[in-house]
C-alpha positions as CSV (number, residue, x, y, z in Angstrom):
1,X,-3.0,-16.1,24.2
2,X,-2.5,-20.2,24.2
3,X,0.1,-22.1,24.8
4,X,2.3,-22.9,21.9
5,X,3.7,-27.3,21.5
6,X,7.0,-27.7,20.9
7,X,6.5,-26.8,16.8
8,X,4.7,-23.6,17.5
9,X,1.1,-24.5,16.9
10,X,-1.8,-24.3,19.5
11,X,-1.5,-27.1,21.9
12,X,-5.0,-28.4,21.5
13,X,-7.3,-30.7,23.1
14,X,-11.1,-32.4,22.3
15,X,-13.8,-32.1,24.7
16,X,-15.7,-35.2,24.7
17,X,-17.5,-35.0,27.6
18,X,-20.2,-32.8,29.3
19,X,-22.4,-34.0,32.2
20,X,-24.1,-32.0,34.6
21,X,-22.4,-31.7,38.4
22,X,-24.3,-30.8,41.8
23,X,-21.6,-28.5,43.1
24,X,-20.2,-27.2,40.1
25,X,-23.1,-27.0,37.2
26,X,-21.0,-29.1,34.8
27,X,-18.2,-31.4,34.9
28,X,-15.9,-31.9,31.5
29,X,-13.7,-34.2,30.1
30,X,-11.0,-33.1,27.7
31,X,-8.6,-35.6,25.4
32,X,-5.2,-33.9,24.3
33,X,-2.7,-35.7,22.5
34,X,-0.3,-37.3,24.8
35,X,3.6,-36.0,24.7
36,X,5.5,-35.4,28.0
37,X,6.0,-31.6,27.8
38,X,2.0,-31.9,27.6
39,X,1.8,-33.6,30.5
40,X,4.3,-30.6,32.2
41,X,1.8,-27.8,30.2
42,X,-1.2,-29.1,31.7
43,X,-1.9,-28.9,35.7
44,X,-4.5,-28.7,38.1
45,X,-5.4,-25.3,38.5
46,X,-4.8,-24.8,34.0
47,X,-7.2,-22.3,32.5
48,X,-8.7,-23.6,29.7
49,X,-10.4,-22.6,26.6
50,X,-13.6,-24.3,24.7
51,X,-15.9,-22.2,21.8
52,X,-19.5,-22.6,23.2
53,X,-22.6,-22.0,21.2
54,X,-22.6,-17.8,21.8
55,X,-20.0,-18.0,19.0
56,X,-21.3,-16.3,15.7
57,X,-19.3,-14.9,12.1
58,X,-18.6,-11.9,13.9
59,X,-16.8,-13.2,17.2
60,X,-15.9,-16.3,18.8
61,X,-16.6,-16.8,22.5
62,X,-14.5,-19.2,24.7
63,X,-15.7,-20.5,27.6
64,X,-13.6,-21.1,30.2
65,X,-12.5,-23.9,32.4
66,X,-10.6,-24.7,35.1
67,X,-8.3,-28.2,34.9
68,X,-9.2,-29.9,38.4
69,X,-7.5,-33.5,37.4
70,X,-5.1,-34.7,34.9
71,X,-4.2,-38.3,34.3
72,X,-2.2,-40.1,31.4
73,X,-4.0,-43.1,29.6
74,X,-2.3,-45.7,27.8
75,X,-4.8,-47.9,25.5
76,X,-2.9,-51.1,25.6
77,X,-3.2,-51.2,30.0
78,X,-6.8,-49.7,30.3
79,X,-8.3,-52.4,28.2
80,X,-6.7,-54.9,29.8
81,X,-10.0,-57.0,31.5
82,X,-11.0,-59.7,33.4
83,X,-7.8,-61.8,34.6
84,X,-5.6,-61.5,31.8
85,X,-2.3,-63.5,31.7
86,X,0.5,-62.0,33.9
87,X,2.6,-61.7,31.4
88,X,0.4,-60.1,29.0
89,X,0.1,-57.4,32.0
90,X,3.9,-57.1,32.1
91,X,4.8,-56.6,28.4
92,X,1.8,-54.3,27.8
93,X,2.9,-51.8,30.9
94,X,6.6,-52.5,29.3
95,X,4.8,-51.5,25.9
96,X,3.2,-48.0,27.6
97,X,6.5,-47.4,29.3
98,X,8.5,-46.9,26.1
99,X,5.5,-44.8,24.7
100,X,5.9,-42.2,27.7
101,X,9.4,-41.9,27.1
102,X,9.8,-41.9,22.8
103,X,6.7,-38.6,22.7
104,X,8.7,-35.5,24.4
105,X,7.3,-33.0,22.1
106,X,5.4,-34.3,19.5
107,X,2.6,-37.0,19.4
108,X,2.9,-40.6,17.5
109,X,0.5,-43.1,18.8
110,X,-3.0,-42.6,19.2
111,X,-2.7,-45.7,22.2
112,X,-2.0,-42.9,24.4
113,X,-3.7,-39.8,25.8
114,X,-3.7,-37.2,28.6
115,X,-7.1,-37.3,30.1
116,X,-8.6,-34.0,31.8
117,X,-11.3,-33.3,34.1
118,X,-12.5,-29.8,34.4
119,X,-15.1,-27.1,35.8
120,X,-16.6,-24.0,34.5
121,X,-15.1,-20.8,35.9
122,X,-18.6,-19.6,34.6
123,X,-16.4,-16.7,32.6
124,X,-16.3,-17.0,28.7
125,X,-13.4,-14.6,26.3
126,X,-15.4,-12.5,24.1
127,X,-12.8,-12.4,21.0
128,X,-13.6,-10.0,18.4
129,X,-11.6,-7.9,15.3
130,X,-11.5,-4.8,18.1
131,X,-9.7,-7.3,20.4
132,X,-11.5,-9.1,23.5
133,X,-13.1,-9.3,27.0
134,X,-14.0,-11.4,29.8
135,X,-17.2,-11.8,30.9
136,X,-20.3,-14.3,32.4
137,X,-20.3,-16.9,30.4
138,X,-23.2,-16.7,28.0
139,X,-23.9,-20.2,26.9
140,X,-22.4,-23.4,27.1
141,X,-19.7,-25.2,25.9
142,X,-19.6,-27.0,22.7
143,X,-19.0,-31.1,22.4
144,X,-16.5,-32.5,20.2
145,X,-14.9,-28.4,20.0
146,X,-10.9,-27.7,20.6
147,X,-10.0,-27.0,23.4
148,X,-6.8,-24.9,24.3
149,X,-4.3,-23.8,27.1
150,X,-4.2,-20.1,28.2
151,X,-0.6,-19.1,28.3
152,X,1.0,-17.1,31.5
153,X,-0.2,-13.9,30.8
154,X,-3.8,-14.2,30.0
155,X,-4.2,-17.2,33.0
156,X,-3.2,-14.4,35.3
157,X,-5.7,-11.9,33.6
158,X,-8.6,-14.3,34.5
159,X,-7.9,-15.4,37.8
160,X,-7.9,-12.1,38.8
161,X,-10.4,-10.7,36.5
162,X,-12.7,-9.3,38.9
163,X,-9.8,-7.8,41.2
164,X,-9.2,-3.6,41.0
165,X,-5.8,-2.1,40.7
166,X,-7.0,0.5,43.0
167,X,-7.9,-1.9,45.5
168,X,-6.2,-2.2,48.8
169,X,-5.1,-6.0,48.1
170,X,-2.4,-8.4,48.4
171,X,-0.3,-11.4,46.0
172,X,-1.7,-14.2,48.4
173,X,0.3,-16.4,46.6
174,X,1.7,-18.2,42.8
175,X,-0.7,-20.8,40.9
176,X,0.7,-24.1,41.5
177,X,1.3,-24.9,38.0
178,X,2.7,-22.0,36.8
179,X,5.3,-19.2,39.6
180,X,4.6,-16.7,37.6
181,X,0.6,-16.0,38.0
182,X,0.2,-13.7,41.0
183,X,-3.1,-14.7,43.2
184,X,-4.5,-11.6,44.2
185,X,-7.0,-11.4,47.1
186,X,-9.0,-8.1,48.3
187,X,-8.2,-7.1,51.9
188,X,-11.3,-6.1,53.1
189,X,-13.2,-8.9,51.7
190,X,-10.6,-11.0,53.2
191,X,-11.0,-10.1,56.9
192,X,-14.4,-8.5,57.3
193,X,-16.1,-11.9,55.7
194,X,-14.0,-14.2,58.0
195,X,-12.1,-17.0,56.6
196,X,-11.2,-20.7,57.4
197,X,-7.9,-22.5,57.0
198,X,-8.3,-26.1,57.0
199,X,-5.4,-28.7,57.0
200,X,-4.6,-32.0,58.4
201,X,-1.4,-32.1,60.6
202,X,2.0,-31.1,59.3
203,X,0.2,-29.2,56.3
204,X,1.4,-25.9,57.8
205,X,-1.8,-24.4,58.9
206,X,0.0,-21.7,61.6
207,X,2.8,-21.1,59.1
208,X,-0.2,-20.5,56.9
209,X,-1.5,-17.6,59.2
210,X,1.6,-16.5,59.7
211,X,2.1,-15.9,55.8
212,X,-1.1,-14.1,55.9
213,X,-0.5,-12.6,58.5
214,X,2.9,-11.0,57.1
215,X,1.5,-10.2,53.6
216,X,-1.9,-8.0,55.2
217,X,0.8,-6.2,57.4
218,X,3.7,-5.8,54.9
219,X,2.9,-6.1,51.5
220,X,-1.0,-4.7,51.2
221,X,-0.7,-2.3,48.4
222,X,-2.7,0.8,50.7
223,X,-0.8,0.9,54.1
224,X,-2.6,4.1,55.1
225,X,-5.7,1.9,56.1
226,X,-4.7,0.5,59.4
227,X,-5.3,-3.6,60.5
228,X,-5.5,-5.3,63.7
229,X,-5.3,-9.0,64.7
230,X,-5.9,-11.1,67.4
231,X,-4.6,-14.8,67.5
232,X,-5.5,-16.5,70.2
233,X,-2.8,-19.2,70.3
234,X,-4.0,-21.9,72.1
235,X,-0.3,-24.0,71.6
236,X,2.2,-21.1,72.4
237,X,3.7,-21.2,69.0
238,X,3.2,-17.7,67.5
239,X,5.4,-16.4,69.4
240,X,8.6,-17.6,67.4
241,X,6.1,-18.1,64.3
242,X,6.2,-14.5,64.1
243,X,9.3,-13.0,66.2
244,X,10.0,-10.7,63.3
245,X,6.7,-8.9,63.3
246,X,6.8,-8.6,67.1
247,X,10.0,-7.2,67.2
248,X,9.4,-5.0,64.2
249,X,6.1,-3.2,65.0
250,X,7.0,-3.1,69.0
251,X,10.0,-0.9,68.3
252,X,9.4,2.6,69.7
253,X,11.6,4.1,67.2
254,X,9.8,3.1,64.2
255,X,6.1,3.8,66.3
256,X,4.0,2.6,62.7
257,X,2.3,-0.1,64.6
258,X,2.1,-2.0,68.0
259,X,2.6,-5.6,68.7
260,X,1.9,-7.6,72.1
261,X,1.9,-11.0,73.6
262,X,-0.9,-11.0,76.1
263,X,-0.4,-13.8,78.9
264,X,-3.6,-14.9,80.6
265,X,-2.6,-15.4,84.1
266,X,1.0,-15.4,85.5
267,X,1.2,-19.3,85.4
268,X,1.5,-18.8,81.8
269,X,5.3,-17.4,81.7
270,X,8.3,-19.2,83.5
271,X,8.9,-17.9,87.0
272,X,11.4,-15.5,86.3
273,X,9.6,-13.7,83.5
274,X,7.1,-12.8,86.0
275,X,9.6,-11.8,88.1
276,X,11.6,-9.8,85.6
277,X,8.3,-7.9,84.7
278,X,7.4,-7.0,88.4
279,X,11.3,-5.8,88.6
280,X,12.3,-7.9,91.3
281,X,14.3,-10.5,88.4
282,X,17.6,-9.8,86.0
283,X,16.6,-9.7,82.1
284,X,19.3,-12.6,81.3
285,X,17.6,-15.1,83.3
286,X,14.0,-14.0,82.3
287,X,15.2,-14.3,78.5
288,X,16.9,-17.4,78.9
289,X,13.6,-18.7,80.5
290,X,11.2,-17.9,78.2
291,X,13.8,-19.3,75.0
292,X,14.0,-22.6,76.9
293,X,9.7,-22.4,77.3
294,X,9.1,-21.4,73.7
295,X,7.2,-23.5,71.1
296,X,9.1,-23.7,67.6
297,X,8.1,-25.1,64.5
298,X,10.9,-28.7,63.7
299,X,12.9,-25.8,60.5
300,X,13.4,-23.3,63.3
301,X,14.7,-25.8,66.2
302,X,18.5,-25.9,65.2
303,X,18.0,-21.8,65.5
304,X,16.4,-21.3,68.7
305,X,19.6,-19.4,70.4
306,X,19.1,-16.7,68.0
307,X,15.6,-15.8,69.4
308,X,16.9,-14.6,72.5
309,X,18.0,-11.2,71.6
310,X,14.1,-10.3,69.5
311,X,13.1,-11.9,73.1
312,X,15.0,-9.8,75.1
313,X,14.4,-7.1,73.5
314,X,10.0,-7.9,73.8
315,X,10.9,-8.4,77.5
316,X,12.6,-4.8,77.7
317,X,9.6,-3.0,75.8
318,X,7.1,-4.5,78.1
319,X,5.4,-6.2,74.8
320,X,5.3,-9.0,77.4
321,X,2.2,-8.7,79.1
322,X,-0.1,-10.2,81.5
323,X,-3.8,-10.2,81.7
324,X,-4.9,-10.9,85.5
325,X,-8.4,-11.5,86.4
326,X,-9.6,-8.8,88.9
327,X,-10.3,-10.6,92.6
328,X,-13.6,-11.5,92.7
329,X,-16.2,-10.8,95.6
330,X,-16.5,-13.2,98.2
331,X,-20.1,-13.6,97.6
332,X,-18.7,-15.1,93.9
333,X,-16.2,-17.5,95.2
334,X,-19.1,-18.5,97.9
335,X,-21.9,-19.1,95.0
336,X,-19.2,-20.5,93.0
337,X,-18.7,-23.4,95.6
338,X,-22.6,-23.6,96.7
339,X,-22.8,-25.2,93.0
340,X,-21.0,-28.2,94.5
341,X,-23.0,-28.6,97.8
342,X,-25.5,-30.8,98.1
343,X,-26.6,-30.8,101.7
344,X,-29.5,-28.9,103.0
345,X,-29.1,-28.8,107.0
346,X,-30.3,-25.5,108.4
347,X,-27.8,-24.1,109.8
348,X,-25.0,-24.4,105.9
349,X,-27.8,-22.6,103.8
350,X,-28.3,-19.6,106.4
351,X,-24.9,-19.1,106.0
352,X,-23.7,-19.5,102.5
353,X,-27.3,-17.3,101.8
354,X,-25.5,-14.8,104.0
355,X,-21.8,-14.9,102.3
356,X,-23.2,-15.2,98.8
357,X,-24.2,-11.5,99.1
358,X,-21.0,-10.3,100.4
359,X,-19.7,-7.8,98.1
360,X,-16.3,-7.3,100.1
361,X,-13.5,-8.4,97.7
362,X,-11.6,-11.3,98.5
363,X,-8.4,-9.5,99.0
364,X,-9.9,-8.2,102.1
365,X,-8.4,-10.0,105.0
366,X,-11.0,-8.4,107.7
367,X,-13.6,-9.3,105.4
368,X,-12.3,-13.3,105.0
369,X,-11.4,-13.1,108.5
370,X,-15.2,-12.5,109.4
371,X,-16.5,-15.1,106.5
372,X,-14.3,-17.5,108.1
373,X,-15.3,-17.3,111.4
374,X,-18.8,-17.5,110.3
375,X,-18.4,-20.7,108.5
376,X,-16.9,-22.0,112.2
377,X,-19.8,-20.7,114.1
378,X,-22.5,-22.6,111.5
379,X,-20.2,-26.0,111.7
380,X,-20.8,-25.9,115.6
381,X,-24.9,-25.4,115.2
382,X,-25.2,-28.5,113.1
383,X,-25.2,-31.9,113.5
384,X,-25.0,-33.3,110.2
385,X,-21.5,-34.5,109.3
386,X,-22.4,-34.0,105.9
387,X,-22.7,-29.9,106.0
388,X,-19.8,-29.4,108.4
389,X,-17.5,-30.9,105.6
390,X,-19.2,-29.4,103.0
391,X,-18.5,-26.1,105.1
392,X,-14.8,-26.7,105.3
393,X,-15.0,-27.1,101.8
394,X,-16.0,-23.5,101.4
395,X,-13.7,-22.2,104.3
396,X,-10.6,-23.7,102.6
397,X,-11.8,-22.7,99.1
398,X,-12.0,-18.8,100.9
399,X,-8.6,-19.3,102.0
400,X,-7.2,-20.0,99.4
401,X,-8.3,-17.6,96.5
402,X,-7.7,-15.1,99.3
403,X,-4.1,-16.7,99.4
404,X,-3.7,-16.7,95.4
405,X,-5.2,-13.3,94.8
406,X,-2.4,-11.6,97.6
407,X,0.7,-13.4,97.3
408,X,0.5,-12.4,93.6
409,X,3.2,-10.0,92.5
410,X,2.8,-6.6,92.2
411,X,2.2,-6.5,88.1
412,X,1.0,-2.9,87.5
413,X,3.6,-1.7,85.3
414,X,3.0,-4.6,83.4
415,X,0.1,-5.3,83.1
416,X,-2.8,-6.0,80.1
417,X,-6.1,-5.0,80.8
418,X,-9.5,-5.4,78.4
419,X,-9.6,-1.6,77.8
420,X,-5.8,-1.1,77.1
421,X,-6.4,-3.8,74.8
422,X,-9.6,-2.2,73.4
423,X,-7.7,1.4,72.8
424,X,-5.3,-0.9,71.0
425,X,-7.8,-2.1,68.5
426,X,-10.0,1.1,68.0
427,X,-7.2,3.6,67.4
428,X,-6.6,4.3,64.0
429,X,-3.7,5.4,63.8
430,X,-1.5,2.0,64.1
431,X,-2.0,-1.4,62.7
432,X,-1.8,-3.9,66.1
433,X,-1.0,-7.2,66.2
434,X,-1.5,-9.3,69.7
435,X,-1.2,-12.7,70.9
436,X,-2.8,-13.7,73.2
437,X,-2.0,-17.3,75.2
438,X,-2.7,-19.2,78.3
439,X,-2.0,-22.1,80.3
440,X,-5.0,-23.1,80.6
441,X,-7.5,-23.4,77.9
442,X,-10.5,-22.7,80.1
443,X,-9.0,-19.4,80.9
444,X,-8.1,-18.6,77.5
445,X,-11.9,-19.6,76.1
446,X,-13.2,-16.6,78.4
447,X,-10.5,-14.1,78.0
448,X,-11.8,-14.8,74.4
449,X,-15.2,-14.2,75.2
450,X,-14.4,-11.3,77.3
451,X,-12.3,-9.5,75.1
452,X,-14.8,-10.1,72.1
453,X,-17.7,-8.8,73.6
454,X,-16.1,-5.3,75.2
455,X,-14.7,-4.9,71.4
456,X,-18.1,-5.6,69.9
457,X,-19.8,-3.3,72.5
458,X,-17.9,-0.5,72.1
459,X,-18.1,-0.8,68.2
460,X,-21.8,-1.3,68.4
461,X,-22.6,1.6,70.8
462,X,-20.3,3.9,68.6
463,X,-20.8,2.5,65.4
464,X,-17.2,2.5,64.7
465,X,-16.4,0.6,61.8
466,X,-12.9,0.7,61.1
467,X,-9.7,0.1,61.6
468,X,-10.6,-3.3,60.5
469,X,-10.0,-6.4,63.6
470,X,-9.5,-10.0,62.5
471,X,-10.1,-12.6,66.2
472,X,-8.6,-15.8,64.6
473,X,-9.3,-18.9,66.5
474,X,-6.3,-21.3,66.3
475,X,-6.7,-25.3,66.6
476,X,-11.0,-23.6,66.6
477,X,-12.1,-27.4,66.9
478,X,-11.0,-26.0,70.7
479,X,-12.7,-22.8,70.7
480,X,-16.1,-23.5,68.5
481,X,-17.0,-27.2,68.8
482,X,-20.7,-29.0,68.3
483,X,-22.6,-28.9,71.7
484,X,-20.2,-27.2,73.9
485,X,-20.5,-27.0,77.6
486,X,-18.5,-24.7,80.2
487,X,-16.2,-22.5,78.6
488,X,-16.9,-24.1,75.8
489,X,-20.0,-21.7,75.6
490,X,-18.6,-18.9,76.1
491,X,-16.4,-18.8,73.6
492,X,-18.9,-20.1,70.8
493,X,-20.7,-18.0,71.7
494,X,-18.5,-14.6,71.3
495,X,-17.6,-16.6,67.7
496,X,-21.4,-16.8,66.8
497,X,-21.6,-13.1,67.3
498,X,-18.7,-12.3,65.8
499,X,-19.2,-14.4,62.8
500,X,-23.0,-13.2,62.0
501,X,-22.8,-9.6,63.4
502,X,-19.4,-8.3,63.8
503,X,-18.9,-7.4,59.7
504,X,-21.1,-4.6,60.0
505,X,-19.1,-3.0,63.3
506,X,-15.3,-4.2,61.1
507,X,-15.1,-7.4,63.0
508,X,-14.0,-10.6,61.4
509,X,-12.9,-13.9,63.1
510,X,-10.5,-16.5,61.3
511,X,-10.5,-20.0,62.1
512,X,-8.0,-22.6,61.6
513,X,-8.3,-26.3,62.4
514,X,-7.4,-29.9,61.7
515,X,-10.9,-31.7,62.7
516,X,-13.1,-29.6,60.5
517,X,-16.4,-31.9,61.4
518,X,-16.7,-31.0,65.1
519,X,-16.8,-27.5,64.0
520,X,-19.9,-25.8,65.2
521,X,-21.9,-25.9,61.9
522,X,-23.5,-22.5,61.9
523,X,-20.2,-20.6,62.7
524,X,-18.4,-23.1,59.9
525,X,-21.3,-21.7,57.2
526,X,-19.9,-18.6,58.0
527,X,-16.4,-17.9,56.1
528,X,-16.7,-16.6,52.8
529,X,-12.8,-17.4,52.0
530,X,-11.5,-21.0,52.4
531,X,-8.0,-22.5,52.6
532,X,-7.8,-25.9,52.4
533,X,-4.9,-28.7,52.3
534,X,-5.3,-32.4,52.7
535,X,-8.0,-33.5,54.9
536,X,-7.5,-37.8,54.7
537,X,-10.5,-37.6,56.6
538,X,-13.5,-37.9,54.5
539,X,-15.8,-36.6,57.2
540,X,-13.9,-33.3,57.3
541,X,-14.0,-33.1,53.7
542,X,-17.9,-33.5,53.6
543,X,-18.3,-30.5,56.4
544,X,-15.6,-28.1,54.0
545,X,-18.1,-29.8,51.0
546,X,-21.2,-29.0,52.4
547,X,-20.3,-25.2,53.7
548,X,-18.8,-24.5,50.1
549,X,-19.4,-27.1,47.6
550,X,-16.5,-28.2,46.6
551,X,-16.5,-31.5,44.7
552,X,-14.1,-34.6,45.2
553,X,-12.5,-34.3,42.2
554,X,-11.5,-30.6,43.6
555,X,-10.6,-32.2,47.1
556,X,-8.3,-34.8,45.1
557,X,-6.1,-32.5,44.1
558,X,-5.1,-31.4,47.6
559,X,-3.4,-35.0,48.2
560,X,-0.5,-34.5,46.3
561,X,-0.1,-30.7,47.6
562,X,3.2,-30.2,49.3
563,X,3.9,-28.2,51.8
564,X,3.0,-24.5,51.4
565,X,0.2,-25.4,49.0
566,X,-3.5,-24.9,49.3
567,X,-6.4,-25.0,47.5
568,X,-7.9,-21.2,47.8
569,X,-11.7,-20.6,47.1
570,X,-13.0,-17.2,48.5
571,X,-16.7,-16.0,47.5
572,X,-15.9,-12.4,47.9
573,X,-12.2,-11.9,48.3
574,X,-10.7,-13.3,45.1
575,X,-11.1,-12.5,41.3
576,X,-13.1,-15.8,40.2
577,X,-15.7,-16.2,42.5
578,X,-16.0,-19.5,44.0
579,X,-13.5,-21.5,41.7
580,X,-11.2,-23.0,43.6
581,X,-7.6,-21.7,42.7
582,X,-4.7,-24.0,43.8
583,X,-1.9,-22.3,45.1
584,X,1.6,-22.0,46.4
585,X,2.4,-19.7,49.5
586,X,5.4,-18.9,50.9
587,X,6.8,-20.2,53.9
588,X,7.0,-18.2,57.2
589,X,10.3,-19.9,58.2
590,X,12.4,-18.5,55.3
591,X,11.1,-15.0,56.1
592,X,12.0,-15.9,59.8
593,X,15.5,-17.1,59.7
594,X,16.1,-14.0,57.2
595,X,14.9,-11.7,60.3
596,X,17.3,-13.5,62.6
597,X,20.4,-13.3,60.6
598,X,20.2,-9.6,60.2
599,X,18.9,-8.9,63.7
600,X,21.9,-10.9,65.7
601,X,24.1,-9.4,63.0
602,X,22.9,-5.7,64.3
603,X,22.8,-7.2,67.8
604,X,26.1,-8.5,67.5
């Protein structure tokens, strides 16, 4: 049950400190002996055992706590005060060096000790002659007690204490300190309670989805219960982040799922992609095109010709799409342009009063025809210079939407509209995966907001519940800032509902961001499950603080994660609730270039 020192007896510790804590009830501080394979025994994320007063003649109860820091003292440096002389300073840290290196295994001065700082799991091990069992913690720790190290076997048994077999879950990822304890997170609890990834740049928050991403699709233990996500991909770099899905759950002869890149507006893909997908371009140049366009994370540059053929191969299934906004009335483009006007003359208002109920689409050529020359026959009643520029300002804003909305090419075999999109989501059958991107983030925010509300609708109206969707909001500070204006709204606003009323209907949203503290604060309380890597920003670490509360001591931790770990704390979704679990997930890329290999191999 404990971890064993290097002659077979408990390695054991003192707790000599208890003082209450804000966000975590209690903070401890625990002194083991100091030896180096100690120092390797004992990690951030260690489980730890302490008798606490529930103990009796009849059975002992442990409570247990969770190592958040770890730090080696030496006696002869820590007391060193004032402005000692320099060379006292030198020969003392000379002094501590030697006693790091001469204790491997066993203990021999009491000058040095491993100092620990932990948290209550608020759990306790109920030991007993008829053997033991976890459960809430029934008093509290005793000072001046041992304290001892959970081995492998029963660390795993607690982290995941409060996770079912029969479940439908996933292995989210390994403890940090020890590969072989399996994090195991539910699936529903995951998605339908939303969840925030928060990381500073280069911490791997899109590989991080990614993963995720994978595992719910791959590697959930019930596969019958179908998932769908929705990543709206504000950068362009799913696409290669997660090649191997797309390819995978697009192919028609293995029809288990469905996968699609949804392209908001044609400007979005190079020219001859467009082409290609309205038939009048070869597939070569298309694929050739949209490689050279593609967004790759720096361990997947020196591989990018191998994503042509997975491309090519999207291109040929029509998993390409494009979403195209439907030509709006003239009346819309004419009250869309009256917002900029500021002139009042007589002659402008009857006319743009006229045009703004104009229903005729602005396709309509006899229709723009007869707008236009109505504009012409208002500039030559007034005299104010003002109103006959403002009115070529609306004559050339009609020509020209009628100009982009008919030279467009003729898309309808490829084409992604909001109920196609919506059948995707609500059929139960299939688990769907869809990007969806832009190349301009205004047109993305409503596409968002579009494509939300139709999907909560129709869930509402029908009270459909599942398949469960998951609408993740990538770089979110873009999607669901503090005080937004224009598009802004829109798409807060779509989150908002989404966030507070989409559970019930098997909505979820997922948002993953950098800049934590311009998130809009509501939506931000929302998440039950957080991931979180190192914010340097202390600001972004108060708004992760105050939406879960987690301490600085936990947040500490984080800035010596590499990459691929996080610090995991879910209210719901995990076995410990609310104890942060550091952890180690695996990297997108590896399962990437494995993918590639085998596919160009086949291809080849």
């Amino acid at each position: 049950m404990f971890v064993k020192d290097a002659k077979g007896k408990d390695t054991e510790g003192v707790l000599v400190r208890m003082e209450p804590d804000e966000q975590t009830r209690f903070q401890f501080e625990i002194w083991f002996p100091y030896t180096r394979q100690a120092m390797n025994q004992i990690r951030e994320g260690a489980m730890l055992a302490v008798k606490n007063f529930a103990s009796n003649r009849s059975e002992v109860h442990y409570s247990i706590l969770e190592v958040v820091s770890i730090l080696p003292l030496h006696y002869a440096i820590e007391n060193l005060q004032g402005n000692p002389f320099p060379g006292f300073v030198v020969e003392a840290a000379r002094s501590a060096s030697r006693d790091w290196y001469a204790q491997e295994e066993e203990p021999l001065e009491d000058t040095t000790k491993i100092k620990v700082i932990a948290v209550p799991t608020n759990l306790e091990l109920s030991v007993e002659e008829a053997g033991s069992q976890l459960q809430m913690e029934s008093n509290e720790p005793m000072l001046g007690e041992a304290v001892y190290l959970f081995d492998t076997p029963m660390t795993e048994r607690i982290v995941n204490c409060g996770v079912q077999e029969k479940e439908n879950i996933i292995e989210i990822g390994k403890l940090t300190r020890d590969e072989n304890v399996g994090i195991k997170v539910r699936v529903e609890d995951l998605l339908r309670t939303h969840f925030g990834i928060f990381g500073y740049t280069g911490a791997g928050k899109s590989n991080l989805v990614s993963t995720i991403i994978r595992q719910l699709l791959v590697k959930r233990t019930n596969k019958d219960e179908k998932l769908k996500f929705v990543i709206f991909d504000l950068m362009g770099e799913y696409t290669g982040l997660m090649i191997d899905l797309l390819e995978q759950m697009s192919n028609p002869k293995v029809k288990v799922a469905d996968a699609l890149i949804v392209c908001v507006g044609d400007a979005t893909l190079p020219g001859s992609v467009v082409k290609y997908l309205a038939g009048q371009d070869d597939l070569e140049k298309a694929a050739n095109d949209l490689l050279k366009t593609m967004l790759l994370p720096k361990g997947l540059r020196t591989e990018q010709e191998f994503f042509k053929a997975p491309l090519r191969e999207l291109l040929e299934r029509k998993a390409i799409r494009i979403y195209l906004e439907r030509p709006p009335a003239i009346g819309n483009v004419v009250r869309d342009t009256k917002r900029k006007m500021t002139s009042s003359a007589k002659a402008l208002v009857e006319i743009v009063s006229e045009l703004g109920k104009c229903e005729d689409s602005i396709e309509n050529a006899e229709a723009v025809n007869k707008a236009i020359e109505g504009i012409k026959e208002a500039k030559s009643k007034t005299g104010s210079q003002k109103a006959r520029d403002e009115l070529d300002m609306l004559q050339d804003k009609l020509q020209k939407e009628h100009e982009r909305f008919t030279s467009r090419p003729d898309l309808s075999g490829s084409m992604a509209t909001i109920p196609y999109i919506i059948n995707l989501l609500n059929d139960p059958r299939l688990s769907t995966l869809i990007i969806v991107q832009a190349h301009n983030p205004d047109e993305l925010r409503r596409f968002a907001k579009k494509l939300g509300t139709f999907t909560y609708e129709a869930r509402r109206q029908t009270g459909q519940i599942f398949p469960l969707v998951s609408f993740i909001f990538d770089e979110a500070d873009e999607f669901i800032p503090q005080n937004p204006g224009g598009t802004y709204k829109e798409s807060v606003d779509i989150a908002m509902t989404l966030a507070r009323r989409g559970r019930k209907f098997g909505l979820g949203i997922g948002i993953a961001t950098q800049r934590v503290r311009y998130l809009n604060t509501s939506i931000m309380a929302q998440p039950h499950t957080y991931f979180v890597s190192k914010l340097p920003r202390k600001t972004d670490r108060e708004a992760v603080a105050d939406a879960f509360g987690i301490g600085e001591d936990m947040f500490r931790q984080t800035f010596k994660f590499r990459k691929g770990d996080w610090l995991l704390v879910s209210h719901d979704a995990t076995g410990l609730e609310s104890i942060p679990l550091p952890i180690h997930v695996e990297n997108a890329e590896e399962a990437i270039l494995e993918f590639l290999k085998k596919f160009n191999k086949l291809s080849d």
